[in-house]
Each structure stands twice: as structure tokens, then as C-alpha cells.
C-alpha positions as CSV (number, residue, x, y, z in Angstrom):
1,X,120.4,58.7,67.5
2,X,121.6,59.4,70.9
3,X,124.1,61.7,69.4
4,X,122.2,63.6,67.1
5,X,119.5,64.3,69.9
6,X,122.2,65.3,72.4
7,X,123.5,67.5,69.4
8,X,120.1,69.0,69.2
9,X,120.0,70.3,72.4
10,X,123.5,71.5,73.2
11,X,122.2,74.4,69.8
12,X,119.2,74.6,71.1
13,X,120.3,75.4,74.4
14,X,123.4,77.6,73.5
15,X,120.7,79.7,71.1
16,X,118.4,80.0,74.2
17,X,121.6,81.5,76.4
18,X,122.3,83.8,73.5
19,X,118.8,85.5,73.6
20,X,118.8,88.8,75.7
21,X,115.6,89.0,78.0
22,X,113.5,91.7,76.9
23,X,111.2,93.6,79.3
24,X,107.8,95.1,78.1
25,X,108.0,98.8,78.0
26,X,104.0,98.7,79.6
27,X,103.6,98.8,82.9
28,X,102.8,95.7,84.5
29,X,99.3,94.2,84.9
30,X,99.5,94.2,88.7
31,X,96.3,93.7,90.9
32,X,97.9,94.2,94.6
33,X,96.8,94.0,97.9
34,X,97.8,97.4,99.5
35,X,98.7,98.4,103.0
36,X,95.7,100.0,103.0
37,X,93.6,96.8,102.4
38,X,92.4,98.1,98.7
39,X,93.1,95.8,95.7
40,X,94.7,98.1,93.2
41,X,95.3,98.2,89.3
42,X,97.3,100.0,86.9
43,X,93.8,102.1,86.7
44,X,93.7,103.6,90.2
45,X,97.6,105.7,89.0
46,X,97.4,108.7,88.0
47,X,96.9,109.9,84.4
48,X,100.2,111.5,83.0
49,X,102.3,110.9,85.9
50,X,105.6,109.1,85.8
51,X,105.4,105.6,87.8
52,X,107.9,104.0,89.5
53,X,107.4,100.3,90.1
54,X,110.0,98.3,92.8
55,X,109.6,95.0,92.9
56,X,110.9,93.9,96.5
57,X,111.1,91.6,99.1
58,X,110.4,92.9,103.0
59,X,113.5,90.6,104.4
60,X,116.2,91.2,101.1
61,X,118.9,93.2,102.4
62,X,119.4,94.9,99.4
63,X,115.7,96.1,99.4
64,X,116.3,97.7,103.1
65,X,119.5,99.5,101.5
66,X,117.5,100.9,98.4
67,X,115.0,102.3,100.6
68,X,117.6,103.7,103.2
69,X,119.9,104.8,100.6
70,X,116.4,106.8,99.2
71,X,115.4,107.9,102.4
72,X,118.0,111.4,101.9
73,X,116.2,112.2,98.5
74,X,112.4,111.6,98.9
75,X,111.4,115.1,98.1
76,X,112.8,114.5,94.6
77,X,110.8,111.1,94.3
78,X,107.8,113.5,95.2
79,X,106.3,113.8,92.1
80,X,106.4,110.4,91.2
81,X,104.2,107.4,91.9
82,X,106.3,105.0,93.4
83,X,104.1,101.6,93.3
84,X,106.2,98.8,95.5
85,X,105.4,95.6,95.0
86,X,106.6,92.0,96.5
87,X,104.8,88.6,96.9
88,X,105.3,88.2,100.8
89,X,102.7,88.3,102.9
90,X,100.5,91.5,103.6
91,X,101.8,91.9,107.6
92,X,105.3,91.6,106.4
93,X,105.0,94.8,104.0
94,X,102.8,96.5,106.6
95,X,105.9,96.6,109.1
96,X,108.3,97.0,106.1
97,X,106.0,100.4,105.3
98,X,106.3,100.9,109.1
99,X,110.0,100.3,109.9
100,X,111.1,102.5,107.2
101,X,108.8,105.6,107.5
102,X,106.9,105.2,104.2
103,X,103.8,106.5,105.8
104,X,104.7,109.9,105.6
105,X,104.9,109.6,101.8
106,X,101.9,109.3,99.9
107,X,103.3,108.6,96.8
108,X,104.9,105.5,97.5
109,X,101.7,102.6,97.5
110,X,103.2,99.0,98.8
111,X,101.6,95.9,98.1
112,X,101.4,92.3,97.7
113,X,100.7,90.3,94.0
114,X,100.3,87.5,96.5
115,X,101.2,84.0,94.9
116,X,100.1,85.0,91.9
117,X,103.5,85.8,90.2
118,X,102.2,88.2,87.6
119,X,104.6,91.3,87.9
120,X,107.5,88.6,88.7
121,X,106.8,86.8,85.0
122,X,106.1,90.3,84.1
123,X,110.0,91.2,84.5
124,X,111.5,87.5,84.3
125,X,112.6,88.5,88.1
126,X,115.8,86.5,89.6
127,X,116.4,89.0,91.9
128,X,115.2,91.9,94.3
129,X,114.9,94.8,93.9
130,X,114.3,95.2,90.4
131,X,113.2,99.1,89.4
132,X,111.3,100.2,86.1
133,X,110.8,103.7,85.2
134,X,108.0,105.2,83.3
135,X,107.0,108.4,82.0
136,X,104.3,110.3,81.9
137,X,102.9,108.1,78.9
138,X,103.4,105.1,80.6
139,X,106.1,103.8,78.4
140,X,109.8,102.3,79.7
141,X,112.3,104.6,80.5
142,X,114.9,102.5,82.6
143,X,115.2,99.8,84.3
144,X,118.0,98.3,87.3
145,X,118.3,95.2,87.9
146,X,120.1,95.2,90.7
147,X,119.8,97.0,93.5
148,X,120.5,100.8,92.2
149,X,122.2,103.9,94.1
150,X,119.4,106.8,94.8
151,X,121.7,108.9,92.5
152,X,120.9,106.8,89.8
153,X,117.0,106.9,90.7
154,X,117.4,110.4,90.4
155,X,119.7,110.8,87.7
156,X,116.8,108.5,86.1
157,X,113.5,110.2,86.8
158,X,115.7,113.6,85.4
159,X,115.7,112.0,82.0
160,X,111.0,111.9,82.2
């Protein structure tokens, strides 16, 4: 019996390895805490604007790169909404927004889910950043699961 149960789960768990993760081609169904103390939705974007959603964390290294390595190209990430997103507390994205000059663009929104997870279940998240593209439909265009170069952000948002 021992056997046969062991059995069982070495085919259950080599069929579970085998599956690829698919991501939903929706945007996620955030509800974030903002810099600017409002709790915002998927509603409050734009209608028939592309989105782009980073899920990040305010102390990954990798997320300080992205944003560094974007900082030479944000009048090409102008015209889209760039909704960042991480579970750490609200002070730590306020200085993150800070340190990093996203003030001065108004396109970029950065916010916490909180403990709530939703956007990190959303994607299956192991690790930041993670980046999903949509169009001006709302629908999946790309996504990096690693930390990207800003050419292939651009390269990205050229395709919408």
C-alpha cells in the first residue's frame, strides 16, 4: 500500500511540474493604497489606454535597477499608465516614489495591496519585479518575469 501511494504521488507530482503557469490576460483586480492616500481600482485607469503594471518590492535590488535603468527613457513610457504595485508598507513606497524621482511623472501611480496578496496570486509571483503589458483593450500583451532591460519595455509598448 505504501508503495502504490508513494507511486501516486511521484505522477502526480511530476504532472504538476509539467504544467506551464498561465497568467490571465485581464488586468489584475488590485485595490491599492496609493502614495497619494486614495484606494484605487482597475476603474480609476483610463479607458483605452495601455497599462503597465510592476509588481515590486521598495528594498529588491533588481526593482531599483528597473527603475534606474527606465529613468533615460520615461518620455517614451509617457503615454502609458504605469500602475506599480508591491505589498510593503505605504512609507516604504513613499520614499521609494521619492528616492527615485517618480513625482515628476504622473503616469506612474505606486501603491500597496497591503497583506492582501491579490495581484501576487494574481501572477503566481516568486519574484520581483514582474511586468505585464496591456493594450489599449486591456488584454495581455507581454509579460517579464525577471527584471527586464528598458529596451525591452520599449521594444514592448512598440508592439500596443
Amino acid at each position: 500500500m505504501k508503495r502504490l501511494i508513494f507511486l501516486l504521488f511521484i505522477v502526480v507530482a511530476g504532472f504538476s511540474c509539467t504544467q506551464a503557469q498561465t497568467i490571465p490576460t485581464t488586468i489584475p483586480p488590485y485595490k491599492i493604497l496609493t502614495t497619494n492616500d486614495q484606494t484605487v481600482t482597475p476603474a480609476d485607469l483610463t479607458k483605452n489606454k495601455p497599462v503597465m503594471i510592476i509588481y515590486f518590492a521598495p528594498d529588491c535590488p533588481h526593482c531599483q535597477k528597473l527603475i534606474n535603468d527606465m529613468k533615460p527613457y520615461m518620455k517614451s513610457f509617457k503615454d502609458i499608465q504605469v500602475v506599480m504595485i508591491t505589498f510593503s508598507d505605504i512609507r516604504m513606497v513613499k520614499s521609494f516614489q521619492k528616492d527615485y524621482g517618480l513625482t515628476a511623472w504622473p503616469n506612474f501611480i505606486l501603491g500597496t495591496e497591503g497583506y492582501t496578496y491579490t495581484v501576487q496570486r494574481f501572477y503566481q509571483l516568486k519574484h520581483t519585479p514582474f511586468v505585464a503589458i496591456y493594450n489599449k483593450g486591456g488584454k495581455l500583451v507581454q509579460t517579464f518575469e525577471k527584471q527586464p532591460e528598458a529596451s525591452d519595455l520599449l521594444a514592448a509598448i512598440k508592439k500596443i
